[in-house]
N, C-alpha and C positions, 0 to 999 in steps of 0.2 A: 672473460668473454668480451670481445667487440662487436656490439650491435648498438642500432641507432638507440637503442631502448633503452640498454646500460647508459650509452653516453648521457642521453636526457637525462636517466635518473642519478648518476653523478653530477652533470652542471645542476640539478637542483638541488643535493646536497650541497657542492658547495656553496652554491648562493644562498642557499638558509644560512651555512654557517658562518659567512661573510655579513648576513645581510643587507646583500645583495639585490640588486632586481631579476626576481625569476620574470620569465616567458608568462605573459599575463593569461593566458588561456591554460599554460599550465595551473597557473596558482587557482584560474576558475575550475578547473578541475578538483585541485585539493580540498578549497573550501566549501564546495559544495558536496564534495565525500564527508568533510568531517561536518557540517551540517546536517547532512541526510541522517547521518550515526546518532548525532547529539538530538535533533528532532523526533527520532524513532523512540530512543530511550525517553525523551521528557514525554512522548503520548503515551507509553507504556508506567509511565511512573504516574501519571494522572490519571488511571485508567481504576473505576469505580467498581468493587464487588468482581474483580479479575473477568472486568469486561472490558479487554485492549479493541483498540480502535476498528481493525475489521469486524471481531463480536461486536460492539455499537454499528457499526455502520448495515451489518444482518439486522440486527434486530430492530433499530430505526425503519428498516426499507418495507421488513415483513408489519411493524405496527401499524405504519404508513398509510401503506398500499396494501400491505394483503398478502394472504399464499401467492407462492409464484413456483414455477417450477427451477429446479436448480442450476441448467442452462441459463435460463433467464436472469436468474441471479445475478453469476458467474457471470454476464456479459455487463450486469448492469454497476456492477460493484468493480470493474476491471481486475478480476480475481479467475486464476488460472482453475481448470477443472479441477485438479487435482486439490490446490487448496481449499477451494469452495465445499468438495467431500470434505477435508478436514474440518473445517470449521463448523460443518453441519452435522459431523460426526461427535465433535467435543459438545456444542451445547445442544443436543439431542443428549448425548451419556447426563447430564448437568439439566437436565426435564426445560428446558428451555425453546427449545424449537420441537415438532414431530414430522414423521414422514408421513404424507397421507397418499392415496393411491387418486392421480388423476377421474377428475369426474366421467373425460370423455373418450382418454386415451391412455388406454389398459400399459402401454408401454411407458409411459411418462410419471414422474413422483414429484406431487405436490410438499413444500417446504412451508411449514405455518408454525404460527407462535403458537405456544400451551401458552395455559392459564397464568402459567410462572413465568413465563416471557415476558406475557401483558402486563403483570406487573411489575418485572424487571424493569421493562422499559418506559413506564409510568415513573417509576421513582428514580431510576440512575441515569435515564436519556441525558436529558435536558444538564442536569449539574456535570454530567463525564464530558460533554459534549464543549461545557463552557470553559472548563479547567483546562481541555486543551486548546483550545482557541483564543483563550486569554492573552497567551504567549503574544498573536500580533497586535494587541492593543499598543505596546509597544511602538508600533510603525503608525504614520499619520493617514488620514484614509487616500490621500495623493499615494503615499509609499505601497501601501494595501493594494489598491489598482494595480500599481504600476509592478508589484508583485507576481499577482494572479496573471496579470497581461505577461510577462516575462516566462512565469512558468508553465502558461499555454504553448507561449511558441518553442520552449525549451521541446516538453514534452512531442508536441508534432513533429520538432527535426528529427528525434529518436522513432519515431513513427516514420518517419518519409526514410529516415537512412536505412532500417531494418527493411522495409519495403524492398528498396532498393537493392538490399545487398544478395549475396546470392548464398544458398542453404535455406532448410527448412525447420533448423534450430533456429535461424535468425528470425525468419518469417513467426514462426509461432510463439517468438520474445513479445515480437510487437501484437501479435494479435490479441497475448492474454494477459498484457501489463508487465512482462518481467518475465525474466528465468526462471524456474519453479526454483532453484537454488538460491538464487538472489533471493527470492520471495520468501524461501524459507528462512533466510537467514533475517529479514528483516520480519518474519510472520510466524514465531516458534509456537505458534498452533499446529503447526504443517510437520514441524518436525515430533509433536506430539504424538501424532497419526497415526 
């Protein structure tokens, strides 16, 4: 096949196997794929009582702050509908979370920690939370900033291009954090479902 695609991804075989200078935006491409890969697996390898980083980050939000409705969740977690049912479906089955029926609005389902939440999240928060954040002690607090600043404005360009582009598969990537495919692949609670 001749397309612009193959050609790229031949000149950057041969330039790997030259070692070569690839196309530097290509190679920010690569390395931050295999980053993304190797970061997901070391949060899932640190991950306390098979509570992987979305589970923490629900049950952090519900010890927190309190029931919320699942919507609100979902927006606040950047977590697509569809996942957000997952993961309220796996630790609900796991007595962790319950569904309670809104105080005011018959159509709406409050999301609250049980007993066993509370304590979940009493004892695993704080130590799951550290193991994986460890990792950037590593970088010096100058490198940290200049991290978070880089992956803010990363994040918004993928926001302003998806805005941008045209379809309703794009628009609803940028509005719920990701492909539900992506998500799945990087969030195998989803594919649990």
């Amino acid at each position: 096949m001749d397309s612009e695609v193959c050609a790229s991804a031949d000149r950057l075989a041969s330039a790997r196997a030259a070692d070569a200078e690839v196309d530097p935006l290509r190679r920010l491409v690569e390395q931050t794929a295999a980053f993304s890969h190797t970061f997901l697996r070391w949060i899932d390898a640190q991950a306390a009582d098979g509570l992987t980083l979305p589970r923490l980050r629900l049950v952090e939000r519900l010890h927190c702050r309190g029931p919320a409705m699942m919507r609100t969740l979902a927006d606040e977690l950047e977590l697509s509908p569809r996942n957000m049912t997952a993961l309220v479906d796996n630790l609900e089955a796991e007595g962790l979370v319950a569904r309670r029926p809104h105080p005011t609005d018959r159509r709406a389902t409050m999301i609250e920690l049980t007993a066993g939440g509370s304590e979940a999240a009493e004892v695993v928060l704080s130590p799951a939370m550290s193991g994986m954040s460890c990792l950037f002690t590593d970088l010096t607090a100058d490198q940290q900033a200049q991290f978070a600043e880089v992956m803010a404005v990363l994040k918004e360009g993928m926001r302003r291009r998806s805005a941008e582009a045209v379809g309703p598969r794009v628009a609803a990537w940028a509005g719920a954090g990701g492909d539900d495919a992506a998500e799945d692949a990087a969030d195998p609670e989803a594919a649990q479902a």
